[in-house]
Structure formats: C-alpha cells, structure tokens
Backbone as JSON, one array per atom type, in Angstrom:
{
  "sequence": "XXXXXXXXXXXXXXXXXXXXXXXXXXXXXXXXXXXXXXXXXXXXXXXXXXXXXXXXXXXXXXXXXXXXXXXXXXXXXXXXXXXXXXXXXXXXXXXXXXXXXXXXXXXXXXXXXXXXXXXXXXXXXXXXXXXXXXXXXXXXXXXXXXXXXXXXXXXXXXXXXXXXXXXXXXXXXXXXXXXXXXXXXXXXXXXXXXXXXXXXXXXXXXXXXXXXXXXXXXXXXXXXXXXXXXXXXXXXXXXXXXXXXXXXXXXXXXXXXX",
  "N": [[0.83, -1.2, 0.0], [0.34, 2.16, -1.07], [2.02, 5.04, 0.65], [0.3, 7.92, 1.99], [0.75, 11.12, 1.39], [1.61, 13.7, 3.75], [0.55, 16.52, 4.83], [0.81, 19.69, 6.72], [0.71, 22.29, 6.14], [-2.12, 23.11, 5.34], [-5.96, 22.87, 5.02], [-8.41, 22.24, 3.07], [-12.11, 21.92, 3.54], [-15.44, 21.4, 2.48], [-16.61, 24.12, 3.21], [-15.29, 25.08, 4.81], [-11.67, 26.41, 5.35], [-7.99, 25.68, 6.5], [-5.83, 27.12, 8.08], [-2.46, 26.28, 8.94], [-3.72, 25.17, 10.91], [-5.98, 27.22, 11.92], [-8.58, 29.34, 10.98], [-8.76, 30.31, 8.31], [-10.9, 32.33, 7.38], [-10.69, 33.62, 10.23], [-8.98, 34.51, 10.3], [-8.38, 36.55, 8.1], [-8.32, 40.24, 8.02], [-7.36, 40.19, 10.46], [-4.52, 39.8, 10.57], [-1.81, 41.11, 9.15], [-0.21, 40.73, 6.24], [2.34, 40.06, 6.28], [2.54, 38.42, 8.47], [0.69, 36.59, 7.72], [2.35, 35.02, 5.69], [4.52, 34.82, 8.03], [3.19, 32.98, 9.62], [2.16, 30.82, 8.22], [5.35, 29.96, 6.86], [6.27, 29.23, 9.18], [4.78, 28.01, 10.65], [3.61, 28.95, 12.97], [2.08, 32.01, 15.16], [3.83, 34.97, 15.25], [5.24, 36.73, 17.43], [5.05, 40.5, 18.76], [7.15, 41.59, 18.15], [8.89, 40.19, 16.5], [7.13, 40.26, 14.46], [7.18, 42.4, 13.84], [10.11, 42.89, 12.98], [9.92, 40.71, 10.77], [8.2, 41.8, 9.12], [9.59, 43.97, 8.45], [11.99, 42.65, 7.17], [10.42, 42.42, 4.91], [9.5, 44.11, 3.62], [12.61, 45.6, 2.88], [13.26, 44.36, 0.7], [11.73, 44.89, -1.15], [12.29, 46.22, -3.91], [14.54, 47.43, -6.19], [15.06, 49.02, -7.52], [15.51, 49.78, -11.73], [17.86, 48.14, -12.38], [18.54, 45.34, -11.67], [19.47, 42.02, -12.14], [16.92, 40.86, -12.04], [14.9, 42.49, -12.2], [15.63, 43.43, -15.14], [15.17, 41.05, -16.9], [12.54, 40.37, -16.23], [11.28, 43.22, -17.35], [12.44, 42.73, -19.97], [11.02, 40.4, -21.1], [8.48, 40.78, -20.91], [8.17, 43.64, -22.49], [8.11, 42.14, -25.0], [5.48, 41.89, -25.23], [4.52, 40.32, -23.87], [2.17, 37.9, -21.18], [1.23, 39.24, -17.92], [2.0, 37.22, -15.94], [3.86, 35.33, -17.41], [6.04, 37.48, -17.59], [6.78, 38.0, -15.05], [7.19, 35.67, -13.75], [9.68, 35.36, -15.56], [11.37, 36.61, -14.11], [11.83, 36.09, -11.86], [13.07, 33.74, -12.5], [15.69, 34.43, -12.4], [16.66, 35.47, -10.48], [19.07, 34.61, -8.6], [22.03, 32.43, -6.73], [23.88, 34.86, -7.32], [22.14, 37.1, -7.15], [20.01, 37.81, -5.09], [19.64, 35.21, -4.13], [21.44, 34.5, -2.55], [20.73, 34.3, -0.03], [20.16, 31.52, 1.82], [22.35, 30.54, 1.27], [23.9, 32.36, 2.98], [23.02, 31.97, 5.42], [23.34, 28.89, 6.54], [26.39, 29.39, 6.52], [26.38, 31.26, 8.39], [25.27, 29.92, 10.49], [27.09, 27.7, 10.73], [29.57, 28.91, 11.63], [28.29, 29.89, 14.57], [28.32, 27.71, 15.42], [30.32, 26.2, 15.59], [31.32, 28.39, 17.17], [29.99, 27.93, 19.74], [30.73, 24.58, 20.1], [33.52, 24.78, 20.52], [34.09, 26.76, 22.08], [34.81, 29.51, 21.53], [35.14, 32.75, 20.31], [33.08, 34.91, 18.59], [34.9, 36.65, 17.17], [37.32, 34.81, 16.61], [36.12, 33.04, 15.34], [35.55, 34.12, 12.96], [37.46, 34.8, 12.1], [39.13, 32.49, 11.25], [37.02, 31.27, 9.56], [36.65, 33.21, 7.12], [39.39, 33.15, 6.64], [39.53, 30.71, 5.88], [37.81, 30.28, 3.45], [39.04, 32.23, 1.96], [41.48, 30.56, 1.38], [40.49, 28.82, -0.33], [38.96, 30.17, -2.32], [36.76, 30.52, -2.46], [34.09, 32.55, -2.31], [32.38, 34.86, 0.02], [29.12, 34.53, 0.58], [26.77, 36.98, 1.34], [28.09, 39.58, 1.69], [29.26, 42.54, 0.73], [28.79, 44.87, -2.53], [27.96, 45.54, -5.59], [26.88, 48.31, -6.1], [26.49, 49.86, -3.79], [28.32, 50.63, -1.06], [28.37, 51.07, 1.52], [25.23, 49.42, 2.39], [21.86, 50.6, 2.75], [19.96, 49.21, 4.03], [20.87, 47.51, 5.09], [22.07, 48.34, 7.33], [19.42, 49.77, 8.75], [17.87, 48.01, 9.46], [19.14, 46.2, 10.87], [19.68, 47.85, 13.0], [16.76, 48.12, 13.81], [16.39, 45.25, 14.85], [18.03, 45.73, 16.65], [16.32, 47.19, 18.61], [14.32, 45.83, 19.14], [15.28, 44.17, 20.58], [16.08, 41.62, 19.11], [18.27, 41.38, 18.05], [20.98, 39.16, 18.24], [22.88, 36.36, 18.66], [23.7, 35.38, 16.1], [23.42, 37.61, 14.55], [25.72, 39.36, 15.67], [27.73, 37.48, 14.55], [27.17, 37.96, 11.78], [28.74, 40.3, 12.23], [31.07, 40.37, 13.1], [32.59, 38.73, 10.83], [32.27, 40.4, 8.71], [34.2, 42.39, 9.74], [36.21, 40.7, 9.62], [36.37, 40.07, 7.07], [37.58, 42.86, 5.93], [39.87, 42.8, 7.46], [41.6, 40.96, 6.35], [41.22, 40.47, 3.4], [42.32, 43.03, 3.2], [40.31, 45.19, 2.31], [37.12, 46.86, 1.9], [33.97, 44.46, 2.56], [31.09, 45.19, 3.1], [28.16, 44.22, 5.06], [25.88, 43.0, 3.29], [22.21, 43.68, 1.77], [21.69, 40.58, 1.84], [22.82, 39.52, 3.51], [22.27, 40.48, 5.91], [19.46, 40.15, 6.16], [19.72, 37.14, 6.19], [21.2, 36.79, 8.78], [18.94, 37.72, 10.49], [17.22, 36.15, 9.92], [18.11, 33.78, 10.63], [18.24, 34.64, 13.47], [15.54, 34.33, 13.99], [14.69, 31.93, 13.84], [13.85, 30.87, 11.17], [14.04, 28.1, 8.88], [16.71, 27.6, 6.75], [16.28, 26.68, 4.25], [13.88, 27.63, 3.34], [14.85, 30.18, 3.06], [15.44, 31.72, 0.64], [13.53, 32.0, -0.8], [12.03, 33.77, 0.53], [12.42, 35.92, 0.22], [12.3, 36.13, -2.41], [9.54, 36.39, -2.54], [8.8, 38.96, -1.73], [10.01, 40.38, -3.4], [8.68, 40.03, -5.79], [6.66, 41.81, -5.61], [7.89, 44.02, -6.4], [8.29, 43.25, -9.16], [6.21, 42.68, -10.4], [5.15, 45.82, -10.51], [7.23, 46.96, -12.12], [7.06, 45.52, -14.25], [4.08, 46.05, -14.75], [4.69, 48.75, -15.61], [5.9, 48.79, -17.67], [4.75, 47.32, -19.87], [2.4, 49.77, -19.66], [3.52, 51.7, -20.91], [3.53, 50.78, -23.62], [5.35, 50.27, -25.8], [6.99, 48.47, -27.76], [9.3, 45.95, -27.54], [11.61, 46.5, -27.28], [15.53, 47.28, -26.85], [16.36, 46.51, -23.31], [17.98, 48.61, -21.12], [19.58, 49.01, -18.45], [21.34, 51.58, -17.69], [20.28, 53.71, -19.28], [17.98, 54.04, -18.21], [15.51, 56.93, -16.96], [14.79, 58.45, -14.49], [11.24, 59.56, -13.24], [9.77, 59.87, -11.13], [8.37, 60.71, -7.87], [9.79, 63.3, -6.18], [12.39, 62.68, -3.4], [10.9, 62.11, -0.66], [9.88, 62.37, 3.19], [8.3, 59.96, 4.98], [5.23, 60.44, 6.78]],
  "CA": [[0.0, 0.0, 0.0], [1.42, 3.44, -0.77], [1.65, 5.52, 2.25], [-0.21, 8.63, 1.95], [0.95, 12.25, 1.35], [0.71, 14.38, 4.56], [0.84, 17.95, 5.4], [0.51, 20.78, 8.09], [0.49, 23.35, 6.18], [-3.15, 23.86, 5.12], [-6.71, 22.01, 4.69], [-9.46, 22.65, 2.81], [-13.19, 21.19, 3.09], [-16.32, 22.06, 2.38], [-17.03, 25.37, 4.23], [-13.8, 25.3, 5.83], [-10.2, 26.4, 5.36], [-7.43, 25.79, 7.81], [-4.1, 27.48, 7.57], [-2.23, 26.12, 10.44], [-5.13, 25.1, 12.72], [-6.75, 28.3, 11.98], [-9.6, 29.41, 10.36], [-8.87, 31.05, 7.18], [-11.91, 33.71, 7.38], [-10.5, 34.34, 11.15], [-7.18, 35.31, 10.05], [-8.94, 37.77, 7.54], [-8.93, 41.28, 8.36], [-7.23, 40.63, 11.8], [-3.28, 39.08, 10.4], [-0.71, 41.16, 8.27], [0.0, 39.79, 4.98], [3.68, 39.22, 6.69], [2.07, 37.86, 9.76], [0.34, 35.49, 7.45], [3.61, 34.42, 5.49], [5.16, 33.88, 9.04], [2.42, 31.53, 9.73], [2.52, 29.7, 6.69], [6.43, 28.8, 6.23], [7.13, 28.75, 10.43], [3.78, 27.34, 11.48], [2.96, 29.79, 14.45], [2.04, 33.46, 14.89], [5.04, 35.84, 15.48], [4.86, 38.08, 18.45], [4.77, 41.59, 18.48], [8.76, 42.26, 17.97], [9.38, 39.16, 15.7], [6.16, 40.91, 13.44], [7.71, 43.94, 13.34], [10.95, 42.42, 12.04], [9.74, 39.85, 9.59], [7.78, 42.56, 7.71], [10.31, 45.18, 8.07], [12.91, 42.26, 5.91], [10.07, 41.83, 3.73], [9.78, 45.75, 2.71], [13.6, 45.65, 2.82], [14.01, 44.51, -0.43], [10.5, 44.94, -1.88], [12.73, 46.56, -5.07], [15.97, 47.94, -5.73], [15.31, 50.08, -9.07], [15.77, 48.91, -12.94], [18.92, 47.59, -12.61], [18.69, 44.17, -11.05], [19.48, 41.16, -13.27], [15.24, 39.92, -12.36], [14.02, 43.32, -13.21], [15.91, 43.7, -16.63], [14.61, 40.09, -17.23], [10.66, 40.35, -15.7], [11.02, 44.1, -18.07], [12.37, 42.17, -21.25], [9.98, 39.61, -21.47], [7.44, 42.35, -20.74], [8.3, 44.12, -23.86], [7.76, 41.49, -25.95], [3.89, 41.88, -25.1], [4.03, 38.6, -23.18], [1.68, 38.14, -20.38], [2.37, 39.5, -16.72], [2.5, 36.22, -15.2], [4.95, 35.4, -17.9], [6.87, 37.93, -17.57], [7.07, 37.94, -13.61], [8.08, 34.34, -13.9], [11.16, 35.23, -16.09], [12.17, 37.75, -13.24], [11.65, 34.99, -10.51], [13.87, 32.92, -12.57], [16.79, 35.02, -12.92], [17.24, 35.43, -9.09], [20.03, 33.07, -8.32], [23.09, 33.01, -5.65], [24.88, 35.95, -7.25], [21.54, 37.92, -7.36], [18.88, 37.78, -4.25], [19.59, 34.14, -3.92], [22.12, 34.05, -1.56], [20.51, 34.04, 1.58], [19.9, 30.85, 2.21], [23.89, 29.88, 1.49], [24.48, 33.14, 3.86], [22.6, 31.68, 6.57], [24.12, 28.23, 6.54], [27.46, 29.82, 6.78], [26.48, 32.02, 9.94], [24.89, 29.01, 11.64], [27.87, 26.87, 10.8], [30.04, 29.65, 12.46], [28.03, 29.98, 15.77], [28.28, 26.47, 16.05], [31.54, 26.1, 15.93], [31.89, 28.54, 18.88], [29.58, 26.69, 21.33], [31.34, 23.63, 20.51], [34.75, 25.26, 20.88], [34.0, 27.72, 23.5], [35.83, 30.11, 20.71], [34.76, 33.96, 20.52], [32.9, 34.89, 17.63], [36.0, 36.97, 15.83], [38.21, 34.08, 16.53], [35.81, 31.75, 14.38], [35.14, 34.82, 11.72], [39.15, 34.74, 11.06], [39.7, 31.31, 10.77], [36.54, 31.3, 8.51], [37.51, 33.88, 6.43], [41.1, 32.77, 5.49], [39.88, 29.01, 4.95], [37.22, 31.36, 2.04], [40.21, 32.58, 0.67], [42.92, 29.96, 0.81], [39.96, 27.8, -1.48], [38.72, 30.94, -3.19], [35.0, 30.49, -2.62], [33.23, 33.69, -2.25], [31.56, 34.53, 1.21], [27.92, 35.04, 0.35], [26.19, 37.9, 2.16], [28.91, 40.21, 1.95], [30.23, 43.14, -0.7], [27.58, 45.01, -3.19], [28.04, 46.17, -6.86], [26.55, 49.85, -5.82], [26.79, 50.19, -1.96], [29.43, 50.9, -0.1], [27.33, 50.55, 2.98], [23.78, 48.94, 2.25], [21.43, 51.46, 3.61], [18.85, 48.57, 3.98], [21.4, 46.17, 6.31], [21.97, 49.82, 8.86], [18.38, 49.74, 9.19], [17.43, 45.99, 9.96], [20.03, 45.8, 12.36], [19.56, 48.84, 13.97], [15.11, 47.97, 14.35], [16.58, 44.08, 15.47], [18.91, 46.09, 18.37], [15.31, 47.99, 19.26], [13.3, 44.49, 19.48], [16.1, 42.69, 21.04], [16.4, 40.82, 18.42], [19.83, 41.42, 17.31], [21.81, 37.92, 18.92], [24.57, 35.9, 17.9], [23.58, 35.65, 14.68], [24.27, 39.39, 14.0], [27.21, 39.28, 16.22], [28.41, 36.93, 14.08], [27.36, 38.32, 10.98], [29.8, 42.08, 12.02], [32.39, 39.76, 13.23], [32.73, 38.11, 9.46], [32.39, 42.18, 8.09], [35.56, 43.09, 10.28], [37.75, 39.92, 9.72], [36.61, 40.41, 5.69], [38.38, 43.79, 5.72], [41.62, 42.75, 7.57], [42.13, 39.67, 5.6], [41.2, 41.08, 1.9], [42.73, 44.32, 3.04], [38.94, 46.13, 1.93], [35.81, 47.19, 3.35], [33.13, 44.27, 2.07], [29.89, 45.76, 4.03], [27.01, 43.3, 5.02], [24.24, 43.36, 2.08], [20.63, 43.15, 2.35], [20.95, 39.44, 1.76], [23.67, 38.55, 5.05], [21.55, 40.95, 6.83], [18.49, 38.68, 6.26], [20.42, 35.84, 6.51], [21.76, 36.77, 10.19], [18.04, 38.14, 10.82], [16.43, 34.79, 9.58], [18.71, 32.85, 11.33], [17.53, 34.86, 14.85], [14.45, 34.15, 14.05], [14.55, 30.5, 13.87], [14.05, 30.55, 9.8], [14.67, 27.13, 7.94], [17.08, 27.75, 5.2], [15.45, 26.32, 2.68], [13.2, 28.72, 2.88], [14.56, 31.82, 2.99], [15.16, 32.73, -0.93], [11.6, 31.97, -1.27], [11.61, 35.15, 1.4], [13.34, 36.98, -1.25], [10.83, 36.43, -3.81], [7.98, 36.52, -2.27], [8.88, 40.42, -1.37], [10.38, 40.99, -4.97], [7.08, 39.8, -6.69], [5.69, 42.74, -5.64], [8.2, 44.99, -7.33], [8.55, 42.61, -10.5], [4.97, 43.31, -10.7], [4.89, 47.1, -11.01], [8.18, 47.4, -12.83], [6.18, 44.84, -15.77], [3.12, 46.94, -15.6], [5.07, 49.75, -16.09], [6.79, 48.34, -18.65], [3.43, 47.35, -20.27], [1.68, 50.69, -19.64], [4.13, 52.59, -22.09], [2.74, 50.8, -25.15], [5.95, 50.38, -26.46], [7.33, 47.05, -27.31], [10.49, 44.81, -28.09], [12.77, 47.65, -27.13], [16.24, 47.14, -25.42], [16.31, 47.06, -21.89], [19.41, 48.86, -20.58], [19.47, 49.97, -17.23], [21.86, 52.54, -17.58], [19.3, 54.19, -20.32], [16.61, 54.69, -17.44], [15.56, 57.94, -16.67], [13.48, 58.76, -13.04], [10.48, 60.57, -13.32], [8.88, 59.58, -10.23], [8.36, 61.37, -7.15], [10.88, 63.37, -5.83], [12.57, 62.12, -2.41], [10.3, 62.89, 0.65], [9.63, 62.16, 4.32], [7.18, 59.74, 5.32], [4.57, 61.72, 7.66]],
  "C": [[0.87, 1.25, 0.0], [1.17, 4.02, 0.4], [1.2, 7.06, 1.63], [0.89, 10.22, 1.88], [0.94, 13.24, 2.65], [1.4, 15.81, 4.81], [0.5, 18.46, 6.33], [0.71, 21.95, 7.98], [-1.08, 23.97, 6.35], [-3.91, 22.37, 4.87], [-7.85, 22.58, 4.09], [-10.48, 21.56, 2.77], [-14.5, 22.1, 2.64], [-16.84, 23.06, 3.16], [-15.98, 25.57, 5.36], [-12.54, 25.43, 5.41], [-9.16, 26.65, 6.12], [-6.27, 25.96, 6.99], [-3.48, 27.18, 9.09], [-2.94, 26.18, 11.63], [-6.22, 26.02, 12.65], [-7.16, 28.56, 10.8], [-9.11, 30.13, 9.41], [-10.03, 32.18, 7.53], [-11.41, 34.21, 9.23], [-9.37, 34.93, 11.25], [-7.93, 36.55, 9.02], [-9.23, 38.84, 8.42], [-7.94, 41.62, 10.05], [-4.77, 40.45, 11.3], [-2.96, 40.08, 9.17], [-0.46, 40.23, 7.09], [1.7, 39.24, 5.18], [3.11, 37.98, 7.74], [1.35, 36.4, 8.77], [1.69, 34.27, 6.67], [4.01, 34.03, 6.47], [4.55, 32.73, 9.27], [2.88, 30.63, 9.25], [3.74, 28.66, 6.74], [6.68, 28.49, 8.07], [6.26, 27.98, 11.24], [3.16, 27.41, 12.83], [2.9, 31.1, 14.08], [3.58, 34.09, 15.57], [4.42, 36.35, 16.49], [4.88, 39.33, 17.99], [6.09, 41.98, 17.54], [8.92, 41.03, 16.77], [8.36, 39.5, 14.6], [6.52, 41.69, 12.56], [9.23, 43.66, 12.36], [10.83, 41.62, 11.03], [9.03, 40.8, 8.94], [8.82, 43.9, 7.27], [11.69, 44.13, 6.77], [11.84, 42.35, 4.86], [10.05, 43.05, 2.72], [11.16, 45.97, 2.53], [14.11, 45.27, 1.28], [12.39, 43.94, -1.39], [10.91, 45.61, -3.4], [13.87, 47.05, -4.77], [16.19, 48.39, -7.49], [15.3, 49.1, -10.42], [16.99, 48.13, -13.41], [19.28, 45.78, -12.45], [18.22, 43.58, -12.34], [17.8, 40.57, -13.34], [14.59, 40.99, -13.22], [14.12, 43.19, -14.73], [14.91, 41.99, -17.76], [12.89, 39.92, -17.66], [10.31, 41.7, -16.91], [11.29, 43.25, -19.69], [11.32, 41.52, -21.91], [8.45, 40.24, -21.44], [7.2, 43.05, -22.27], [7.93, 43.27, -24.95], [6.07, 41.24, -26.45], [3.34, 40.48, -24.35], [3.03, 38.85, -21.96], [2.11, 38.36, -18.95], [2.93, 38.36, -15.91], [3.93, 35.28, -15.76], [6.24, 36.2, -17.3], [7.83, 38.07, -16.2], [7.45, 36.59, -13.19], [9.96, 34.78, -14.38], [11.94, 36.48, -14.78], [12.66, 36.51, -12.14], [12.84, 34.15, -11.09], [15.29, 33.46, -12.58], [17.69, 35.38, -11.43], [18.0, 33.76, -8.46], [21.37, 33.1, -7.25], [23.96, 34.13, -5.61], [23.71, 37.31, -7.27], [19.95, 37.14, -6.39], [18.52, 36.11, -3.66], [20.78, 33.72, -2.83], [22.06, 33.91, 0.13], [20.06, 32.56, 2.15], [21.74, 30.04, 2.45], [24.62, 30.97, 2.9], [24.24, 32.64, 5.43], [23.29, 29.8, 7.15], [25.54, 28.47, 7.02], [27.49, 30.57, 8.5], [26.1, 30.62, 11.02], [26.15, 27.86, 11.9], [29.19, 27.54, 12.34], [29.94, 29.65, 13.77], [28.24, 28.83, 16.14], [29.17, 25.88, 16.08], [31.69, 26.86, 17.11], [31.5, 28.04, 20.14], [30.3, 25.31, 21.25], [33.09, 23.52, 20.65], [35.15, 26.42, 22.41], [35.28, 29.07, 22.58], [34.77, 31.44, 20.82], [34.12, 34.25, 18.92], [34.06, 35.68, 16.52], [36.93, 36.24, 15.85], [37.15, 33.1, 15.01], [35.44, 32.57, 13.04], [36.41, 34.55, 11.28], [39.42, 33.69, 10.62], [38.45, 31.51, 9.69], [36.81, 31.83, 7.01], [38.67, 33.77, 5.45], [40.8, 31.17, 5.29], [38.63, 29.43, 3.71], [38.37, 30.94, 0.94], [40.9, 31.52, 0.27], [41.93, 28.95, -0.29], [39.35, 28.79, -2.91], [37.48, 30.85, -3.79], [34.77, 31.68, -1.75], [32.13, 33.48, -0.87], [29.8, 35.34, 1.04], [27.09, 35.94, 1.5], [26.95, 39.32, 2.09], [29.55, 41.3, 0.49], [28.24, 43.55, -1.66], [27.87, 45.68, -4.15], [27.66, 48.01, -6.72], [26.74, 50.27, -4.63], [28.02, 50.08, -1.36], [29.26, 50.13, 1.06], [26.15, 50.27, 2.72], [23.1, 49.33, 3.43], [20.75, 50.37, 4.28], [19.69, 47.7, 5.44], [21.46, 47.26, 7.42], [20.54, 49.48, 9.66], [17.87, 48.52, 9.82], [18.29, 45.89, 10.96], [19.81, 46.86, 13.29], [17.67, 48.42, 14.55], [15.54, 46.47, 14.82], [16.89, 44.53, 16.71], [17.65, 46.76, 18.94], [14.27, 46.83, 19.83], [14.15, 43.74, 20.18], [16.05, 41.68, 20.64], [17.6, 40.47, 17.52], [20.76, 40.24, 18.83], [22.63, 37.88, 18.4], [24.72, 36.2, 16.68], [24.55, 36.87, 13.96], [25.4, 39.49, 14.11], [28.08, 38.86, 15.09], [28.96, 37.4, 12.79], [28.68, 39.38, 10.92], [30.65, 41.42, 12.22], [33.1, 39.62, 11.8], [32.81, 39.54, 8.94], [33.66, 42.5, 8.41], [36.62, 42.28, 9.91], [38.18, 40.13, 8.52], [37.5, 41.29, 5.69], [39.49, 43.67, 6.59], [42.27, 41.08, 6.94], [42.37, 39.92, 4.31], [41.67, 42.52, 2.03], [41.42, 45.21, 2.28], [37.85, 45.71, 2.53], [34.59, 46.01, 2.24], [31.7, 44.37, 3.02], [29.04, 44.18, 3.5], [26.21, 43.69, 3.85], [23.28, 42.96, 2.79], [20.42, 41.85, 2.64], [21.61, 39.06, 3.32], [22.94, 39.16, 5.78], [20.16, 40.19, 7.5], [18.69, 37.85, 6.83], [20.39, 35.3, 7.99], [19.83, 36.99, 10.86], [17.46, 37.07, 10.98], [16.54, 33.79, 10.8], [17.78, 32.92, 12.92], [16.09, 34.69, 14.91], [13.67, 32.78, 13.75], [14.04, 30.0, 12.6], [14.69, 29.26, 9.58], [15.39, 27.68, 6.77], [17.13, 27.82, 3.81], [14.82, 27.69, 2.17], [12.78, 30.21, 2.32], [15.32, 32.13, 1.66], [14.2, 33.07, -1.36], [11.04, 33.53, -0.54], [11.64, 36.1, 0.81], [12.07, 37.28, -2.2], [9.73, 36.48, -3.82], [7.76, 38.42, -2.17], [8.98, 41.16, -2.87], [9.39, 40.75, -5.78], [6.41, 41.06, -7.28], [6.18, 44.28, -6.9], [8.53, 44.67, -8.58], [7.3, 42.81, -11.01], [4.5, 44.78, -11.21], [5.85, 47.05, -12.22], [7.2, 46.5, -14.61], [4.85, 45.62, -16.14], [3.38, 48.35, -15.93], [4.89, 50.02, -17.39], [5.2, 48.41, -20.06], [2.8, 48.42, -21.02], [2.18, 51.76, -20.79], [3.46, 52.16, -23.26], [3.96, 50.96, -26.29], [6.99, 49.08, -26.45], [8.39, 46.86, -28.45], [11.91, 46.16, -28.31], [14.03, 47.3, -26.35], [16.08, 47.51, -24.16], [17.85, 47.21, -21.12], [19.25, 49.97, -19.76], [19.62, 51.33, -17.09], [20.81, 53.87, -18.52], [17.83, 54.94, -19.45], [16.72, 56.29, -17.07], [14.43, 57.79, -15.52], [12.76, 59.97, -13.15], [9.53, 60.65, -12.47], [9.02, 60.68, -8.97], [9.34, 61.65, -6.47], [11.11, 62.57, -3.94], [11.78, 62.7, -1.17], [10.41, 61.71, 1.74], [8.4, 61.27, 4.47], [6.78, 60.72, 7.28], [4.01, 60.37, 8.87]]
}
C-alpha cells in the first residue's frame, strides 16, 4: 500500500479552510500579509517584535530600481507583449546566488560559524578569522557580503539597527559584524554586510529554515517585478532594449514619510 501524502500546512473542506489550525476567514482582516507568510512557512504566529521584524525584511528589499538582473529580465519579457505572469516568472527565474539568492547559502554559513563557537567555546572573531582565510585559501566567495553599488547597504543599517530595538539582534548578527571586520583585515577592503547577510543573520535569529529563505526573497520581490512589468506594459511600447543605464526617473521626488 502506498503511504499517503501528509501535510501541516493547510486544509481545505467544504465550508472550511485551515491554515495552520486556523480558520482562514478568522485570520482575515485581523493578520498582516507578513504575519500570514510567518504563519505559513514557520507554522505559528510571530509576536509583536518578531512581526515587526519579519515585515520590516520583507519591505527591505521589496525593489531595488531597474537595474537588477530579475528586473531587466521580468522588463524584457514584458516588452515582448508577453503576459504578466509570464513575464514575472522570467524575473523569478533570474534570481540566483549571485543575485537575491544568496541568503539561504548566507545563513548556513552564519549558523555553521556559531556552532563552531559553542562547541569550541571560541569567541565569535576568533571563528570569523579562521573562517575567512579558509574562504580565501579555497577561493569560494563569502555570500552575504560586498555590493556592486553600496558601499554601505542602507537597507542592512536599518534591519540591524530595528533588530537592536526588538532585542532581536543575537549571535547571529554578532556573528554576521564579526565576518564584516575579519573580511576587511584579511582582503585588506571594506566588504559591508548586504541586504541578503543581513536577512540571513536576521532569519537565522528568528529560527528561519534555510530552505526557505530565498523563497523570502521572492515573495517580497514579486511585488516589485509586478509594477516594474506593468510599467513596462503601460508605455505601449514594445520589443525595445532594456538597458538599465538608459533609465531615466520621473517619479516622485525624495520625501519624508509623515
């Protein structure tokens, strides 16, 4: 006999839908559309502070302009007059470890880290250096770290700074700035945390499966692969190169939220 299929994420019957135990129509209206994602992939509600941080990563990289290898992709296929779900597919596919996909290898790496110091009783910048130079001496790339436009990634300041306000900034983090400081006296240069190690370290403190968290990525970027295609769309002008550098901003100038 085969053995059956089983889940815990969700059930549906007739006049009933359960998302983790709970009522579908009682989560309406009262649950965050993060708050419901937490549900979903962690299978409990978040508290107040663990709310506030899982939606603040998810607006964290809700876009990042016309430049990114998904946009230019999700905009190409766009142009061609294809449909949006098309086209927001070919964006989705284009995110890969050197582009919004590396948080799940970033987080692996930090957890490997911490867990070397509880079972060494080692300090976290002792286990960032040795990490670090056994990187280099193989010449595999430390994912989370370094950013084609940023210097400093405004986006990782912020997340760490609203984690240190929730007391939610732990080892993790620790670990993450440790790995930031040993980078720049090992490679002799400054490679700043990115949005994704920021995640990564964030995820981690927040008891995130690995697996899951690129899917975190793209569930946030959807939203801006979505406008950027009906942009794209809305012009009425099709099968045109798409070259970043070529964009011009005509959107609202920079203000204050009130």
């Amino acid at each position: 006999m085969v053995e059956k299929r089983r889940t815990e994420i969700a059930w549906v019957e007739d006049g009933r839908i359960l998302v983790r135990g709970y009522r579908l129509e009682e989560l309406i209206g009262r649950l965050s559309f993060a708050d419901a994602i937490y549900l979903v992939l962690r299978g409990e509600l978040p508290d107040e502070a663990r709310s506030r941080l899982f939606e603040a990563i998810l607006v964290s990289v809700v876009d990042h302009g016309p430049s990114p290898p998904s946009t230019v992709a999700a905009v190409t296929v766009a142009s061609t007059g294809a449909e949006l779900n098309a086209a927001v597919a070919a964006g989705v596919l284009a995110i890969s470890r050197y582009h919004g996909g590396a948080i799940e290898e970033s987080m692996r790496a930090l957890a490997s880290c911490v867990r070397r110091q509880k079972e060494r009783g080692a300090s976290a910048e002792e286990v960032a250096e040795e990490f670090v130079s056994f990187c280099r001496q193989r010449g595999v790339r430390l994912a989370g770290f370094g950013h084609r436009l940023h210097r400093g990634d405004p986006r990782t300041a912020r997340l760490f700074a609203l984690a240190e306000e929730l007391g939610l900034a732990g080892e993790y983090v620790a670990q993450g700035r440790a790995l930031e400081e040993a980078l720049a006296r090992v490679l002799q240069r400054h490679l700043p945390i990115n949005a994704d190690g920021a995640i990564a370290a964030l995820l981690c403190e927040l008891s995130f499966p690995p697996r899951a968290a690129n899917g975190i990525f793209m569930i946030a970027r959807i939203a801006g692969l979505v406008a950027h295609v009906s942009e794209e769309q809305g012009q009425g002008v099709w099968l045109r190169p798409v070259v970043p550098a070529d964009y011009e901003y005509v959107g609202p100038a920079e203000r204050e939220m009130t």
